[in-house]
PATOR-49071 format. One line per 2 residues: number of its first residue (from 1); for each residue x, y, z of C-alpha. Coordinates in steps of 0.25 Angstrom, whole numbers, plus 5000, padded with zeros to 4 digits. Example, Ala and Ser with C-alpha at 12.3 -4.5 7.8 and 13.67 -1.06 7.14 Angstrom:
! residues 2
1) 5049,4982,5031 ~ 5055,4996,5029
END
This chain:
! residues 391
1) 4881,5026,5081 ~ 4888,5018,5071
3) 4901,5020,5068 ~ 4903,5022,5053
5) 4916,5014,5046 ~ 4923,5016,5037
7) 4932,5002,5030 ~ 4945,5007,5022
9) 4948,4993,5017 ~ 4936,4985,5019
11) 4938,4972,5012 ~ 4950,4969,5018
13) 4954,4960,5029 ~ 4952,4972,5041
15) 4939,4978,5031 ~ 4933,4966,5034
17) 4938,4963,5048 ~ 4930,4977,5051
19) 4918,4974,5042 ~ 4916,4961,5050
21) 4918,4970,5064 ~ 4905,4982,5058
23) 4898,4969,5054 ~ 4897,4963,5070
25) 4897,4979,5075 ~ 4885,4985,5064
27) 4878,4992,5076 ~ 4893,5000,5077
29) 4897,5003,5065 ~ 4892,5008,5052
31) 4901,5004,5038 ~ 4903,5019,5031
33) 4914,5015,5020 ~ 4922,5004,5014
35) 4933,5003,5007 ~ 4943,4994,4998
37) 4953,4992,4987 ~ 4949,4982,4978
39) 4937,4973,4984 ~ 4926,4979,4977
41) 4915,4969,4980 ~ 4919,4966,4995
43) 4918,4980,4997 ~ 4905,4981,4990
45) 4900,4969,4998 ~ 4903,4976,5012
47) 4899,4990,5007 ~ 4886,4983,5004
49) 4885,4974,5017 ~ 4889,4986,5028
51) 4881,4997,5018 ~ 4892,5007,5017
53) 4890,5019,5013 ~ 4904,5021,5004
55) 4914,5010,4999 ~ 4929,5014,4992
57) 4936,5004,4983 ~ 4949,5009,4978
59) 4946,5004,4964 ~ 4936,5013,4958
61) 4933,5002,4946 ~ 4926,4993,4958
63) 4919,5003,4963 ~ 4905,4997,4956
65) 4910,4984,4962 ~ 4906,4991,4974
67) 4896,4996,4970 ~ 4889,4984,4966
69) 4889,4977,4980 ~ 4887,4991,4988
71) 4878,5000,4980 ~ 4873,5008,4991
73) 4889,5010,4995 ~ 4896,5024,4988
75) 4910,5019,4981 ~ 4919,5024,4978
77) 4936,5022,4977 ~ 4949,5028,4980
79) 4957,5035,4990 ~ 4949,5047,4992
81) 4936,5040,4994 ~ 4944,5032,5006
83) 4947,5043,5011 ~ 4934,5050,5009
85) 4926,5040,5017 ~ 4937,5039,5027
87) 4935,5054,5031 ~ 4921,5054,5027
89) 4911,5061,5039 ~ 4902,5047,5038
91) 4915,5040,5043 ~ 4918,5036,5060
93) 4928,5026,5057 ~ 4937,5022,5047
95) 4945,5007,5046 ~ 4956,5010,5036
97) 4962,4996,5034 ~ 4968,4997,5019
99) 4980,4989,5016 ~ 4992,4999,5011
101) 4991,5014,5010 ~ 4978,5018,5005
103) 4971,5019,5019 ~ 4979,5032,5022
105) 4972,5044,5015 ~ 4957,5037,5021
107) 4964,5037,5035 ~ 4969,5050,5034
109) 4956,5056,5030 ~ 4949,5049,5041
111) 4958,5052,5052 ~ 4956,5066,5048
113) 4941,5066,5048 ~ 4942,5061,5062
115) 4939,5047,5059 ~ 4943,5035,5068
117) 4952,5026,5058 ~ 4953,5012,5061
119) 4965,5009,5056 ~ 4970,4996,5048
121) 4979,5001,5040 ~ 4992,5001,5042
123) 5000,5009,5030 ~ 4991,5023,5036
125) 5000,5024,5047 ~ 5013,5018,5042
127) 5012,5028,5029 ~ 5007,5040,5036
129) 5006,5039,5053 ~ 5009,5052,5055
131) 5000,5058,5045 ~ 4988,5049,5049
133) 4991,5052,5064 ~ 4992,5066,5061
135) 4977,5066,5054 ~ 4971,5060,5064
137) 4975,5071,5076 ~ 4970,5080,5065
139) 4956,5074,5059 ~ 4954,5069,5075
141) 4952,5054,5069 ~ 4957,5041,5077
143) 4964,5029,5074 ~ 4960,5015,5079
145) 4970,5006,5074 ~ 4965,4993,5067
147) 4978,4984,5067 ~ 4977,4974,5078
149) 4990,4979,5083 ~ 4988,4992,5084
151) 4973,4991,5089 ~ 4980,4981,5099
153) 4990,4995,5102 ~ 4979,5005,5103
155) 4971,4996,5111 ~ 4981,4995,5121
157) 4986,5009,5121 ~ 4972,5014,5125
159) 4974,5008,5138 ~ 4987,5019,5141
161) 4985,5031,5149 ~ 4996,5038,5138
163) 5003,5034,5125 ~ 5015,5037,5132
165) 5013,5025,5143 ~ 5017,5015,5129
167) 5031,5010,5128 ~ 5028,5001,5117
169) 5019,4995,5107 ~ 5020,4979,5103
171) 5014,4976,5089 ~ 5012,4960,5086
173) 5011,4954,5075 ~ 5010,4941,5070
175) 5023,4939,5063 ~ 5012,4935,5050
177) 5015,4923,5042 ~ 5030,4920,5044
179) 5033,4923,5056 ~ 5039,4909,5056
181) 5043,4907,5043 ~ 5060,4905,5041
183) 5065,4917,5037 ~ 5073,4912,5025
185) 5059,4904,5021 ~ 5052,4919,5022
187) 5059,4925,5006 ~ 5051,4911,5002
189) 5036,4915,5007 ~ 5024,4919,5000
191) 5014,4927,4999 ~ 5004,4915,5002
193) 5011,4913,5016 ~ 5013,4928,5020
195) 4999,4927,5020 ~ 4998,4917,5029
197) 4996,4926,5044 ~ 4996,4918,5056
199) 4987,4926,5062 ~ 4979,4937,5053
201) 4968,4938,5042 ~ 4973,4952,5035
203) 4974,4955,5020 ~ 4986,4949,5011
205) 4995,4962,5012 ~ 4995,4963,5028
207) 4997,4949,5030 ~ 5009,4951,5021
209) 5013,4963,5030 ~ 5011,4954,5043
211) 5021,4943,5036 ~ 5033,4953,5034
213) 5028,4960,5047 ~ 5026,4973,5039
215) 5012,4974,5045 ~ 5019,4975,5060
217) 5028,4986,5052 ~ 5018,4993,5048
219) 5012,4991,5063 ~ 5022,4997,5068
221) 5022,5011,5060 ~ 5010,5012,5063
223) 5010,5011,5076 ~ 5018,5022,5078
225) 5010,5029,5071 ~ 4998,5027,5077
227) 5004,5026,5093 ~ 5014,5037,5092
229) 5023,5025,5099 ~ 5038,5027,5091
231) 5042,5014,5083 ~ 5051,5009,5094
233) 5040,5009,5104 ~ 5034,5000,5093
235) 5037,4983,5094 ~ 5033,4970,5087
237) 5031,4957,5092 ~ 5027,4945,5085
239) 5013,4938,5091 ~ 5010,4927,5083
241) 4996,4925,5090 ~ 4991,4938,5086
243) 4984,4940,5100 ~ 4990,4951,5105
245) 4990,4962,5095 ~ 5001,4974,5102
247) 5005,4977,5115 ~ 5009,4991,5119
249) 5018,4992,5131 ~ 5018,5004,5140
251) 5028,5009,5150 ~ 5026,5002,5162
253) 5028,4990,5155 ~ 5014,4985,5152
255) 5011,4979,5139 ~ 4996,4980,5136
257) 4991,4970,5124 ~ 4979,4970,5116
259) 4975,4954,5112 ~ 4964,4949,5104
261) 4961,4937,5093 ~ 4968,4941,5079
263) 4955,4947,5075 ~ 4956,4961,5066
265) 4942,4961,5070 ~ 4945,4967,5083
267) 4954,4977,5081 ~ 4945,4982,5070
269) 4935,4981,5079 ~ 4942,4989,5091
271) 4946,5000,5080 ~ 4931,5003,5076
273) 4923,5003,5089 ~ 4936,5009,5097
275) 4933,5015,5107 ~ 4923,5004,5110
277) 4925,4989,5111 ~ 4914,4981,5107
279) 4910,4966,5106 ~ 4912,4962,5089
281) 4910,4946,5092 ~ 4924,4944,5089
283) 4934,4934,5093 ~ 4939,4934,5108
285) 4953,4931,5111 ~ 4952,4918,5120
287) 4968,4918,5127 ~ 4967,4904,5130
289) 4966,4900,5115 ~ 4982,4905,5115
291) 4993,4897,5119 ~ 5003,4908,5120
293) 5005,4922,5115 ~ 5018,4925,5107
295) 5028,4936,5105 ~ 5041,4936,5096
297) 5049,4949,5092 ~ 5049,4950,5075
299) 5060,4944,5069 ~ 5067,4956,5061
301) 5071,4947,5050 ~ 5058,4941,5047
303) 5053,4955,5050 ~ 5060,4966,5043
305) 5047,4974,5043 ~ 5047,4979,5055
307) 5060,4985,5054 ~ 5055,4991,5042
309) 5044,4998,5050 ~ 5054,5004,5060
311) 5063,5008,5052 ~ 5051,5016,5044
313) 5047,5023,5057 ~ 5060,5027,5060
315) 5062,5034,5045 ~ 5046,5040,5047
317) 5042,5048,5037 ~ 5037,5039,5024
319) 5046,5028,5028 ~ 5035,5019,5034
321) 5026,5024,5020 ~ 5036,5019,5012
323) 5038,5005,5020 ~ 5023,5003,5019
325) 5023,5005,5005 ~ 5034,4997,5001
327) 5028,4986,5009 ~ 5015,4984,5001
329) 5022,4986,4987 ~ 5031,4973,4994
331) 5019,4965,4999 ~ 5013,4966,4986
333) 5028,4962,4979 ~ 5027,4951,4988
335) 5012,4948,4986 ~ 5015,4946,4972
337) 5027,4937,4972 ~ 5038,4948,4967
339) 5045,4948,4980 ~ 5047,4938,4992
341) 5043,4940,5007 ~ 5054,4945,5013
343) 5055,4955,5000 ~ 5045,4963,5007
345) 5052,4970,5017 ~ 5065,4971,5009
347) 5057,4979,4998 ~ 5051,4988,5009
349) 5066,4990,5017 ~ 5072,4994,5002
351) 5061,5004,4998 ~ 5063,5011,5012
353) 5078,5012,5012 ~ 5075,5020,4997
355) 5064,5029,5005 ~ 5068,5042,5009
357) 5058,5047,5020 ~ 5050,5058,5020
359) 5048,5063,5035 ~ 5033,5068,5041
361) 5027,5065,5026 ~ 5013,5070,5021
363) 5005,5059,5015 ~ 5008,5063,5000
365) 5021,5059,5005 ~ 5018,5048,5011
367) 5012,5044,4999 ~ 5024,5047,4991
369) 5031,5039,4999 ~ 5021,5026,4999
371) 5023,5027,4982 ~ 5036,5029,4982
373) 5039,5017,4992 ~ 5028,5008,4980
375) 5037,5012,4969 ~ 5051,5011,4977
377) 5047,4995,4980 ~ 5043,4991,4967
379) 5056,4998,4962 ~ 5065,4991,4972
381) 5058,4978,4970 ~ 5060,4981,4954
383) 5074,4985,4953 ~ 5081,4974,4962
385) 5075,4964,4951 ~ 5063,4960,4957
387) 5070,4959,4971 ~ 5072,4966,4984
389) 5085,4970,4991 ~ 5089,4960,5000
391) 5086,4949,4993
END
């Protein structure tokens, strides 16, 4: 039988990696729901092109948008119809890939309906690992991770007898669009050039992320989240040629790595038909094409986010809710030109000095803290005179 999808985010970069992976597999799955935030008639266009039964678009005054290109298609908008379709009985799997915080009730409903959750988004885990974990062990559902990283991860750690046989995980990343840029030239860039990636097609705010490395930051939590593997079993290294996408070392001294052409295609792929493998007609890697595989430790310097993320997971609590936070409000100061690049990660270190944690939180805590992390950056980037510490 066809697997019935539901698509958090569809008109996105991942939405419509996965939409192109259903449209080559339409003998496996089946198009349930789709949702976005603002793309009123792209949404309407695949609702109509896939005959989904329900679409949500977080604007309730383009839902006859909608409507228009889909009219067969139930609408309707906010965060409770997320979740309601998420959790819904119609629903096998659900692909969560909404940029920033909105993915987490949707998840969290699914997970406790027993859904499997291809995950995508990032900010579920960072802002809440423990609480998602802990409904999944409750509602029975499964997590298949999306990222290429940590598909890469789980991949490899299916082949251990015991999660206890790991000695370490190696995320890799790109080093995103200044991974060679001077640093003094780095206060100089713009937003034009930290869209640049050397190596990735994503939306404007993760390739943002992938250029101060908060992306691998974020990686990083949510790794150990999602492996039980303690932060200091957790390592990064720099691969500019995005074929190897993680290794995980076990105790004997193996280290196993998952490879594959820089296609999101796949790992979306892998997370929908998992267990199964199946032929999707897309790109093989072809090892003779590559003249050499690279590996360089982050320069901490050009990288402060990192430490960021290892310093959050050693407060706990909602220390990693407020660094994700405090991030997007900095990508969008820097998206519009009020601060500079290296701005980002100051604005993010100065909210989290001023946090105070709250340990083992509930999610109207979490929540709290998400807010209060908004409002404590655009305070801090306000009263210094429209500058950030350090500067």
């Amino acid at each position: 039988m066809k697997k019935r999808v539901v698509i958090l985010g569809s008109t996105g970069s991942i939405g419509e990696s996965a939409m192109a992976v259903i449209r080559a597999l339409p003998e496996r799955f089946e198009v349930f729901g789709l949702a976005a935030s603002t793309s009123a008639e792209k949404l309407g266009k695949q609702a109509a092109e896939f005959g989904c039964r329900h679409a949500v678009i977080a604007d309730s005054e383009m839902m006859n948008t909608v409507r228009d290109y889909a009219p067969e298609c139930s609408v309707s908008s906010g965060g409770a119809a997320l979740a309601e379709i998420a959790g819904a009985p119609e629903t096998d799997i659900v692909l969560c890939a909404i940029v920033g915080t909105a993915g987490l009730l949707p998840v969290l409903r699914a997970l406790e309906s027993g859904k499997t959750v291809a995950l995508a988004s990032k900010e579920v885990l960072v802002m809440a690992g423990k609480l998602v974990m802990a409904a999944a062990k409750r509602g029975g559902g499964k997590i298949i991770p999306v990222d290429s990283e940590h598909s890469a991860i789980f991949q490899c750690l299916n082949a251990a007898n015991d999660l206890s046989e790991t000695r370490r995980l190696i995320l890799t990343a790109s080093g995103g669009a200044f991974r060679n840029t001077p640093l003094e030239e780095l206060k100089n860039a713009t937003v034009e050039q930290a869209l640049q990636h050397p190596a990735w097609s994503m939306g404007p705010k993760v390739t943002i992320d992938s250029a101060t490395m908060m992306n691998k930051a974020l990686e990083v939590i949510e790794a150990h989240f999602l492996f039980g593997i303690p932060s200091e079993s957790i390592d990064v290294l720099i691969h500019p040629q995005a074929i190897i996408h993680s290794l995980v070392e076990f105790k004997d001294g193996c280290v196993m790595a998952q490879l594959s052409e820089p296609d999101m295609r796949l790992p979306i792929q892998y997370a929908l038909t998992w267990p199964e493998r199946c032929c999707g007609g897309l790109k093989r890697l072809d090892l003779t094409n590559n003249e050499g595989l690279e590996f360089f430790k982050p320069c901490p310097e050009r990288y402060p986010a990192l430490a960021l993320a290892y310093q959050a997971l050693q407060y706990g609590g909602t220390m990693p809710a407020v660094m994700n936070a405090a991030n997007e409000e900095a990508v969008m100061l820097f998206r519009d030109g009020s601060i500079r690049f290296p701005d980002i990660c100051r604005l993010i270190r100065d909210v989290m000095k001023e946090h105070s944690v709250t340990d083992s939180p509930s999610l109207a805590q979490i929540e709290t803290a998400d807010a209060w992390a908004r409002s404590k950056a655009k305070a801090i980037y306000n009263n210094n005179n429209n500058k950030i510490n350090g500067d």
